[in-house]
PyMOL CGO cylinders between C-alpha atoms (Angstrom):
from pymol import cmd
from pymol.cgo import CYLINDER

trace = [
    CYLINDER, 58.24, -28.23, 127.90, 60.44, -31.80, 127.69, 0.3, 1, 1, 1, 1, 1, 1,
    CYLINDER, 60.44, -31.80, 127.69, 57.50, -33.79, 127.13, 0.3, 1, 1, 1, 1, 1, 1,
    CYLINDER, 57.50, -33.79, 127.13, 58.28, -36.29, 124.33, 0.3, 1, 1, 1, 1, 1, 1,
    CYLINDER, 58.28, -36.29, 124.33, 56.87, -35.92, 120.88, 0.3, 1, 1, 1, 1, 1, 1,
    CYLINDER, 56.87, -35.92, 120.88, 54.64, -38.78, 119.49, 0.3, 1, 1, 1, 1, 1, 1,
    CYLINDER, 54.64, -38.78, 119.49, 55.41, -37.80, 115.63, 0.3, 1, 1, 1, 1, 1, 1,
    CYLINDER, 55.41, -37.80, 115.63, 52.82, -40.26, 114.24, 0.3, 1, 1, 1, 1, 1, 1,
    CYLINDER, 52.82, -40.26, 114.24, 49.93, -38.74, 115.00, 0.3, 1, 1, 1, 1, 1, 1,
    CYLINDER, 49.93, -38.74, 115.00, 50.94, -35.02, 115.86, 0.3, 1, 1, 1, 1, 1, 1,
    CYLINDER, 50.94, -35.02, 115.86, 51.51, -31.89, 113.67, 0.3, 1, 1, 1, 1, 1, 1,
    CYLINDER, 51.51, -31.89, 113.67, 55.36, -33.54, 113.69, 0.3, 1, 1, 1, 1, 1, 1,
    CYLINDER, 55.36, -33.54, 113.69, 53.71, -36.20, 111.46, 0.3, 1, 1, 1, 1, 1, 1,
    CYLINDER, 53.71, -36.20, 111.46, 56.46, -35.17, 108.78, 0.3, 1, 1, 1, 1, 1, 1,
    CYLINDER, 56.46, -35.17, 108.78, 59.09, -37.22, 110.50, 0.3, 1, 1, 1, 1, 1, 1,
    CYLINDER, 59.09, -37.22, 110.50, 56.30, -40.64, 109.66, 0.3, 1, 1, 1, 1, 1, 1,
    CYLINDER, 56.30, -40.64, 109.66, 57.60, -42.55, 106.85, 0.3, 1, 1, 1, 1, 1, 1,
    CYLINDER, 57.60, -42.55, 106.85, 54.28, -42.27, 105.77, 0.3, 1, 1, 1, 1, 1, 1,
    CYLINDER, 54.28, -42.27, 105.77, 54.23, -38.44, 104.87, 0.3, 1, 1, 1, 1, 1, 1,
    CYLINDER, 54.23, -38.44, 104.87, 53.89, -36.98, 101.53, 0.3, 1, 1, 1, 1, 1, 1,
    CYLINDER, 53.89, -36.98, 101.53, 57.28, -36.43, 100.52, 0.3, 1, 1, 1, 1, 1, 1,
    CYLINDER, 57.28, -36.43, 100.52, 58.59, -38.07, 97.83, 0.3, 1, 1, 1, 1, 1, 1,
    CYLINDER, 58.59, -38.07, 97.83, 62.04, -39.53, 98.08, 0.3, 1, 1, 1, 1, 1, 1,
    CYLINDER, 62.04, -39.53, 98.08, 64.67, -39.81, 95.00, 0.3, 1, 1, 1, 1, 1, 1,
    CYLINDER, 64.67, -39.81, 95.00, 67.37, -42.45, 95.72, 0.3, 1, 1, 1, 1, 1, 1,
    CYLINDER, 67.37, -42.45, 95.72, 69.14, -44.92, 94.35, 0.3, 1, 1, 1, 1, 1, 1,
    CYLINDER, 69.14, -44.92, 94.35, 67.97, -43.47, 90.59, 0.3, 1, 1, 1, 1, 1, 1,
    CYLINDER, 67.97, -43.47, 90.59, 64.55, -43.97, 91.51, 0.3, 1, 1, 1, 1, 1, 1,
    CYLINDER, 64.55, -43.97, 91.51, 61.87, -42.07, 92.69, 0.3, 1, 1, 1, 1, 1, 1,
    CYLINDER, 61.87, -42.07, 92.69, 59.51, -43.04, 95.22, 0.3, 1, 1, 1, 1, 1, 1,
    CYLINDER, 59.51, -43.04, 95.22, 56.27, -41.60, 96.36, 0.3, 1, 1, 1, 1, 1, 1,
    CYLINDER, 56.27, -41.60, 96.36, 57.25, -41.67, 100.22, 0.3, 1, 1, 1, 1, 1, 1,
    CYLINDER, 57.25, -41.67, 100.22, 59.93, -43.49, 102.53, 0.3, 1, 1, 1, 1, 1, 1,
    CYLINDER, 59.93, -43.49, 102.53, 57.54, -45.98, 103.27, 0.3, 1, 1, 1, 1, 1, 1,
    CYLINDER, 57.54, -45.98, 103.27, 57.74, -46.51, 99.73, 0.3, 1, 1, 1, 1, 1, 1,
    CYLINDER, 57.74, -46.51, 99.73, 60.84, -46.52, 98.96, 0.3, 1, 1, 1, 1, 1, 1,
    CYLINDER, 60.84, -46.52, 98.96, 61.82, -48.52, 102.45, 0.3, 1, 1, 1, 1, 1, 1,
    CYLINDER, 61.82, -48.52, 102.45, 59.19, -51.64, 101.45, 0.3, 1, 1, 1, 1, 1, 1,
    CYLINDER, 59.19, -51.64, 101.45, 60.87, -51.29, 97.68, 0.3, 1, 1, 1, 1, 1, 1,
    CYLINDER, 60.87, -51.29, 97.68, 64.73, -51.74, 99.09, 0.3, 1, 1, 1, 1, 1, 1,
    CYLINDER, 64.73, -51.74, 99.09, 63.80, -54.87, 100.64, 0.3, 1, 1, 1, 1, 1, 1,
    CYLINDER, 63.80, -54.87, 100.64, 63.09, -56.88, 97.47, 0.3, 1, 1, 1, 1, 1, 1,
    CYLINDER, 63.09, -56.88, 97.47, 65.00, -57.48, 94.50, 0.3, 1, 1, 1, 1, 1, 1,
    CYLINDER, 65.00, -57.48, 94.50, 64.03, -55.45, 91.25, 0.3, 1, 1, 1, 1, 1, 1,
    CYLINDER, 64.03, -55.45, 91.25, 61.66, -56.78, 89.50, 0.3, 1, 1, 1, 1, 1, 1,
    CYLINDER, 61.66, -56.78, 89.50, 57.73, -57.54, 89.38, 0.3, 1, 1, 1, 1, 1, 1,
    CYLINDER, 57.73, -57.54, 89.38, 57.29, -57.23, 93.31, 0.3, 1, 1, 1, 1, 1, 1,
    CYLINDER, 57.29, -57.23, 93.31, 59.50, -54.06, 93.79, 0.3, 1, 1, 1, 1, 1, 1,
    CYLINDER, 59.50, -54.06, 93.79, 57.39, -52.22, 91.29, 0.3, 1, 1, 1, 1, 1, 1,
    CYLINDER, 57.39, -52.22, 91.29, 54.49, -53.01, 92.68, 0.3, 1, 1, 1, 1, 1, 1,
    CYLINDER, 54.49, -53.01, 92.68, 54.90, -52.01, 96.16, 0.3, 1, 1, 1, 1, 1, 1,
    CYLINDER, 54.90, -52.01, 96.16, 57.03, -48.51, 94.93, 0.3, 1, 1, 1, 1, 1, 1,
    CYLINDER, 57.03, -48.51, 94.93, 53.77, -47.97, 92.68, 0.3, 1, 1, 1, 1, 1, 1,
    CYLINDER, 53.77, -47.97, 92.68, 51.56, -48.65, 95.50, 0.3, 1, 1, 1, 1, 1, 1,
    CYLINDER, 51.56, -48.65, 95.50, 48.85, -46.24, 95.46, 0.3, 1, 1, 1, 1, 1, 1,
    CYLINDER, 48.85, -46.24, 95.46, 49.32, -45.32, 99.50, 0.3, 1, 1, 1, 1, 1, 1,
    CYLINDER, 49.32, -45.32, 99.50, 52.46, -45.66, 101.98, 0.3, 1, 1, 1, 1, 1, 1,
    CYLINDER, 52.46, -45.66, 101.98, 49.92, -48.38, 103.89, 0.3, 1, 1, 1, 1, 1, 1,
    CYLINDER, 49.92, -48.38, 103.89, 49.37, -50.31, 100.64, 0.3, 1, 1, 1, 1, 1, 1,
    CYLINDER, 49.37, -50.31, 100.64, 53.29, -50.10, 100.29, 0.3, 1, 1, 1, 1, 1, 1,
    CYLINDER, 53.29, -50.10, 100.29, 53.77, -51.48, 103.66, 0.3, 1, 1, 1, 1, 1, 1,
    CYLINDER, 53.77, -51.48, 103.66, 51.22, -54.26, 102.59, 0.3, 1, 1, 1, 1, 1, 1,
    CYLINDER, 51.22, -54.26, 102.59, 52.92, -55.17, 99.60, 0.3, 1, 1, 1, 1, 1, 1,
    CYLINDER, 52.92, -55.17, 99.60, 56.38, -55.13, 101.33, 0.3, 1, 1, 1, 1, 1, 1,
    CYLINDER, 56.38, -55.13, 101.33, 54.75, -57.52, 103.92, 0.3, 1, 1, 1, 1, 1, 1,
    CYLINDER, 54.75, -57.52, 103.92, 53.86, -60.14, 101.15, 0.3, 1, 1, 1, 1, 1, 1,
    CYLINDER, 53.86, -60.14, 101.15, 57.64, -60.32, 100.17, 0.3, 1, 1, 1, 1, 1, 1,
    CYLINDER, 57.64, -60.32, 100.17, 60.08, -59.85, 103.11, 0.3, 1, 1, 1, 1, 1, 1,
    CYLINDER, 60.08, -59.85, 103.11, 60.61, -63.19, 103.78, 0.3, 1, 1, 1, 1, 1, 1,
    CYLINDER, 60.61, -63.19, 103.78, 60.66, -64.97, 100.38, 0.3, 1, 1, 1, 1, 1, 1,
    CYLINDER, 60.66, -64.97, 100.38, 63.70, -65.90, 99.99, 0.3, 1, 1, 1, 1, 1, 1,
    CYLINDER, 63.70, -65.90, 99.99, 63.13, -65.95, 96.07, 0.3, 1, 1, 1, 1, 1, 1,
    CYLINDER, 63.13, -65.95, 96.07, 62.50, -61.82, 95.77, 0.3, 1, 1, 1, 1, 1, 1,
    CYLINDER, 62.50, -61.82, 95.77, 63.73, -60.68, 99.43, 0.3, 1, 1, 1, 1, 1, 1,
    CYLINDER, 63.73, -60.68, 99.43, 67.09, -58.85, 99.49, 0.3, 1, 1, 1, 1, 1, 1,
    CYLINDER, 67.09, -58.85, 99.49, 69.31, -61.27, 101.58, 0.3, 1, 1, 1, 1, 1, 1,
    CYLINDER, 69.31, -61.27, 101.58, 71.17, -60.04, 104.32, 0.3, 1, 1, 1, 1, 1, 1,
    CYLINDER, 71.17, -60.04, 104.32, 69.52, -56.70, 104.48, 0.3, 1, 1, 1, 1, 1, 1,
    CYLINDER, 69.52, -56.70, 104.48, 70.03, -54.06, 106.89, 0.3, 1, 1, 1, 1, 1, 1,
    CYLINDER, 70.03, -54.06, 106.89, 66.84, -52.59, 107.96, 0.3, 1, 1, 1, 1, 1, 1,
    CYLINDER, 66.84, -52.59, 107.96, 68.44, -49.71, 109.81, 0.3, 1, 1, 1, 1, 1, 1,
    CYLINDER, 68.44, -49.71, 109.81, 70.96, -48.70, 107.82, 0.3, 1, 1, 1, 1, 1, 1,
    CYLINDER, 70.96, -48.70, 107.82, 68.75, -48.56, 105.05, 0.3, 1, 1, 1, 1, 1, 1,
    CYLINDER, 68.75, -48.56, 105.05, 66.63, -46.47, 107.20, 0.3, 1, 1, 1, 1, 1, 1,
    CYLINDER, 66.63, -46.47, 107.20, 68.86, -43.90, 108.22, 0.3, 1, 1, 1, 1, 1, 1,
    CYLINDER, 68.86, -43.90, 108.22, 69.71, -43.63, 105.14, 0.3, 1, 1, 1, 1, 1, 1,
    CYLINDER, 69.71, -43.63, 105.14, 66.20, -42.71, 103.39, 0.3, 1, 1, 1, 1, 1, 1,
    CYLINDER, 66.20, -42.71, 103.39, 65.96, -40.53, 105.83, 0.3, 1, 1, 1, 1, 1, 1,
    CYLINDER, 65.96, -40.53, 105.83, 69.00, -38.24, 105.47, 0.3, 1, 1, 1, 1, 1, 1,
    CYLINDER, 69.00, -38.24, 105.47, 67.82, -38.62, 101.71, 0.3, 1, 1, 1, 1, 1, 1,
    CYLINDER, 67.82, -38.62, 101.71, 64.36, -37.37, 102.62, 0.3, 1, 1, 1, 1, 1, 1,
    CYLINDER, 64.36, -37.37, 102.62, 65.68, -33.94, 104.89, 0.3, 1, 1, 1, 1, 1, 1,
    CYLINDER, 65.68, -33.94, 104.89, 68.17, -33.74, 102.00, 0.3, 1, 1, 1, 1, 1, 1,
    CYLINDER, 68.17, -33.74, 102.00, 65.55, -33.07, 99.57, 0.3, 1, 1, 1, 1, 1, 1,
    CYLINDER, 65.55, -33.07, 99.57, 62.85, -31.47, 101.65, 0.3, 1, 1, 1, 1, 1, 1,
    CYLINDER, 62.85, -31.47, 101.65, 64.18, -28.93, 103.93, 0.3, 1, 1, 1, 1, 1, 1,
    CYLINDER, 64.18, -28.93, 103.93, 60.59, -27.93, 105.61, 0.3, 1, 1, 1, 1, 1, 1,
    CYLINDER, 60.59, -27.93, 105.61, 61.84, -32.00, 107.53, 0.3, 1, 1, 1, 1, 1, 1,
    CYLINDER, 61.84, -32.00, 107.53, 64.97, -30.71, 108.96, 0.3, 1, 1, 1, 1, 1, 1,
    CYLINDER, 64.97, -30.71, 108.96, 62.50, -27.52, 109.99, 0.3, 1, 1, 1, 1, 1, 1,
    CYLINDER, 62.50, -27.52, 109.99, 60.66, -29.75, 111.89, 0.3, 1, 1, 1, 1, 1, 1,
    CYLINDER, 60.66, -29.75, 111.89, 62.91, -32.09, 113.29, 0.3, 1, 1, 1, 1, 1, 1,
    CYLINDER, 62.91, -32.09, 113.29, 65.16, -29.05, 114.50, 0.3, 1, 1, 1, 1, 1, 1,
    CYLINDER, 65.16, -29.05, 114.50, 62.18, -27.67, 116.16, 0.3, 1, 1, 1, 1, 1, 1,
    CYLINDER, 62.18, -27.67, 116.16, 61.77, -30.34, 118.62, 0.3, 1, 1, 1, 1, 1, 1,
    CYLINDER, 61.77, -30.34, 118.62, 64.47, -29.26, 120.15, 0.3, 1, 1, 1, 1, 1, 1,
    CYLINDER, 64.47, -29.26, 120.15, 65.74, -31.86, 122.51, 0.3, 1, 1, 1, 1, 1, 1,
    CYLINDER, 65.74, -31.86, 122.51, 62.34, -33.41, 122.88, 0.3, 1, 1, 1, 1, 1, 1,
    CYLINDER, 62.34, -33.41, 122.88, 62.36, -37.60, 123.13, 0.3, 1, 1, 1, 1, 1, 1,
    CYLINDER, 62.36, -37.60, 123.13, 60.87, -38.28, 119.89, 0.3, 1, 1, 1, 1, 1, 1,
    CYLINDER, 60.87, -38.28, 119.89, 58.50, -41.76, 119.76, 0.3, 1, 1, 1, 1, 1, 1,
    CYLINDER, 58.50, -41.76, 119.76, 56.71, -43.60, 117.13, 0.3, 1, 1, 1, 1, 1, 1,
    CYLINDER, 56.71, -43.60, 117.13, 53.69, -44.18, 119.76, 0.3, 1, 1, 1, 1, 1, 1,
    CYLINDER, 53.69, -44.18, 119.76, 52.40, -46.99, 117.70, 0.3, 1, 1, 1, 1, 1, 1,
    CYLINDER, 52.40, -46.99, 117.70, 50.67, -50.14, 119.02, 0.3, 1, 1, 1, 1, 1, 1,
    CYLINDER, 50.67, -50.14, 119.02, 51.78, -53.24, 117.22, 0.3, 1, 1, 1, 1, 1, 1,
    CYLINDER, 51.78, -53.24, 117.22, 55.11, -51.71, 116.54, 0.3, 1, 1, 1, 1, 1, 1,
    CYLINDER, 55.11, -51.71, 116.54, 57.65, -53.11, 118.87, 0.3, 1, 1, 1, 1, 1, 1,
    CYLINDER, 57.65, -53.11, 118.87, 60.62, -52.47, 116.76, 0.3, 1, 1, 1, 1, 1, 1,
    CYLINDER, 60.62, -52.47, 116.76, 60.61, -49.30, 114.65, 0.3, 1, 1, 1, 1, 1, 1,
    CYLINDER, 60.61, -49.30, 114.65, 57.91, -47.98, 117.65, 0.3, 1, 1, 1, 1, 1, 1,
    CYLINDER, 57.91, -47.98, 117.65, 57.25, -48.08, 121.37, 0.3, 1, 1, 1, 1, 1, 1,
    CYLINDER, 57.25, -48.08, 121.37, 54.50, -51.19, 121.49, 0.3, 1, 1, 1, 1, 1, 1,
    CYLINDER, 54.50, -51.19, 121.49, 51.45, -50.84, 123.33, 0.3, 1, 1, 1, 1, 1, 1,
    CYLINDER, 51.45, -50.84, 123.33, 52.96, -50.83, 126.37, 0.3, 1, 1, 1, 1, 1, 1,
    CYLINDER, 52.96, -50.83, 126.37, 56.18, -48.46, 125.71, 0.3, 1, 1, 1, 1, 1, 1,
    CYLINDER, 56.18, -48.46, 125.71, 58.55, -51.31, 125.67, 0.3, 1, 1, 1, 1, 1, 1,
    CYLINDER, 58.55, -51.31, 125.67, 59.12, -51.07, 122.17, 0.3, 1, 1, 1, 1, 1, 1,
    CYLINDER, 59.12, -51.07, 122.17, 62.49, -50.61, 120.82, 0.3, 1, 1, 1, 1, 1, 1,
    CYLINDER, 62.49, -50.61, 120.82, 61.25, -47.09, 119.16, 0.3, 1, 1, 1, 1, 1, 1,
    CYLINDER, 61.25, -47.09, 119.16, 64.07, -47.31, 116.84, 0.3, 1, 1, 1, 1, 1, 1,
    CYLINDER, 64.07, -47.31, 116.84, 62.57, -44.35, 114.25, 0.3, 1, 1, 1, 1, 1, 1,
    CYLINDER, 62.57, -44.35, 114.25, 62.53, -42.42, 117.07, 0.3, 1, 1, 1, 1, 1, 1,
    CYLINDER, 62.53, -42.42, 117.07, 66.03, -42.96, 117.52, 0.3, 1, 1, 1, 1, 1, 1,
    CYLINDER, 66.03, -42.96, 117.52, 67.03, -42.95, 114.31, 0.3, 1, 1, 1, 1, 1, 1,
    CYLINDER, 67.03, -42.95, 114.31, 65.47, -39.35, 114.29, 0.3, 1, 1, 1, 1, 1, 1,
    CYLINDER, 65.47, -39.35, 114.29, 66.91, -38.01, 117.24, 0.3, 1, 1, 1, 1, 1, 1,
    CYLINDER, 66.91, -38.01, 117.24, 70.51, -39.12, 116.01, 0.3, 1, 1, 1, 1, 1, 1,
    CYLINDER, 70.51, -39.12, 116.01, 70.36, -37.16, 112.89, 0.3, 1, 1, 1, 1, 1, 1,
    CYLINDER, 70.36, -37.16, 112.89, 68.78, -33.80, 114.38, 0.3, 1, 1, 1, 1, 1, 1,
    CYLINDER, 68.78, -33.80, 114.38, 72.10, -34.78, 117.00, 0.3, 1, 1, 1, 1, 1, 1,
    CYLINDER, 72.10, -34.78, 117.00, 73.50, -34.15, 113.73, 0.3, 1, 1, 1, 1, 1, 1,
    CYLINDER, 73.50, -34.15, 113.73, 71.96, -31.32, 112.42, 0.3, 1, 1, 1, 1, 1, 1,
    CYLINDER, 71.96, -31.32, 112.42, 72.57, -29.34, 116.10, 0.3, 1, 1, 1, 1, 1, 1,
    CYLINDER, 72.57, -29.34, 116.10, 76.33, -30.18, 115.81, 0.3, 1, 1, 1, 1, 1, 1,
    CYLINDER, 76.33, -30.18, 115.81, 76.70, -29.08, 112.12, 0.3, 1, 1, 1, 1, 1, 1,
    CYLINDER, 76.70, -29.08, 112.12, 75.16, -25.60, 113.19, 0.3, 1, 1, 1, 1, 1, 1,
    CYLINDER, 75.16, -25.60, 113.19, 76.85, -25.13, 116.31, 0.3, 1, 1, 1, 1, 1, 1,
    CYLINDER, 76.85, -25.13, 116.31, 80.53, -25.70, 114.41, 0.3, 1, 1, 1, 1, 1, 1,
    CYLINDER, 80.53, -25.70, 114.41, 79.53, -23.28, 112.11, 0.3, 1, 1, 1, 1, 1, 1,
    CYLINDER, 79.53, -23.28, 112.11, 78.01, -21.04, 114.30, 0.3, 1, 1, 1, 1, 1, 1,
    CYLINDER, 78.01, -21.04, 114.30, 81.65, -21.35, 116.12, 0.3, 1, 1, 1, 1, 1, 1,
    CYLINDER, 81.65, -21.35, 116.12, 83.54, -20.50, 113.04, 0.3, 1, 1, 1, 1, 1, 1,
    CYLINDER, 83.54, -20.50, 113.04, 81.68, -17.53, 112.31, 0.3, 1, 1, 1, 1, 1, 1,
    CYLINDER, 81.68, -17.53, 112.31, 81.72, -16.19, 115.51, 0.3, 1, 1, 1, 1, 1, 1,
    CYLINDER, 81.72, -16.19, 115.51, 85.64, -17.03, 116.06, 0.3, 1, 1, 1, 1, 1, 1,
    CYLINDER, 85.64, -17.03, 116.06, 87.35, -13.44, 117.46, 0.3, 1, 1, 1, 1, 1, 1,
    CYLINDER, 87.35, -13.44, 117.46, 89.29, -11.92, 114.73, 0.3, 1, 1, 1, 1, 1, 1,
    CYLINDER, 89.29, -11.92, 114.73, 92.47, -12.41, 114.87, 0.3, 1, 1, 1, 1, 1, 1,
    CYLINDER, 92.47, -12.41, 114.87, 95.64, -9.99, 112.86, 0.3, 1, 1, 1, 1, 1, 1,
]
cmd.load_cgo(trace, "trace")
């Protein structure tokens, strides 16, 4: 099966930023990657601690919303998807059942099937960007690479 894999609301839900894995970075320690992604956007201070002790990933979200355009606590010239990719490696760094999960979709398109998301997700209509599906599908691009070089070395003919 090739269909593609809405990981949002499916048993894949793991890959969400919103899933309960907490995410240590930067000498901090967040309660999810929603968390600590809402966080990296402001400068430290009042407003960073509040959304990175938000009680929920949603309330984080809401928090970072308040802030990511104030030009008095928002981190200038910041790159949302570098950032990103980077909480995520952090997160299947630290939690391995995530690189589990993302290895066992296989080469499924993976989507963030979300509505009002027309940037990190596909937009009501699937013209959405889905770039967290991307991201997500580059790094287990990553992961199936790393395994098949060392599967490669370790099955190299012996040689006198």
């Amino acid at each position: 099966m090739n269909d593609p894999i809405n990981f949002i609301e499916t048993r894949f839900h793991y890959l969400s930023p919103f899933s309960a894995h907490r995410i240590e970075i930067w000498g901090e320690v967040f309660p999810t990657l929603e968390h600590a992604y809402q966080a990296s956007r402001v400068m430290p201070g009042p407003e960073r601690e509040a959304i990175k002790n938000a009680p929920s990933p949603l309330d984080a979200w809401r928090e970072g919303q308040k802030y990511k355009n104030d030009p008095s606590v928002a981190v200038p010239e910041f790159d949302k998807y570098a950032v990103m990719e980077e909480l995520m490696r952090a997160k299947m760094a630290q939690h391995p059942d995530i690189v589990e999960i993302l290895t066992e979709t296989g080469e499924r398109e993976l989507l963030k099937v979300y509505a009002t998301d027309y940037d990190w997700g596909t937009g009501a209509d699937g013209s959405g960007k889905n770039m967290m599906g991307k991201l997500w599908m580059k790094l287990r691009e990553g992961l199936i690479s790393k395994h098949e070089e060392r599967s490669a070395r370790h099955c190299a003919p012996f040689a006198p």
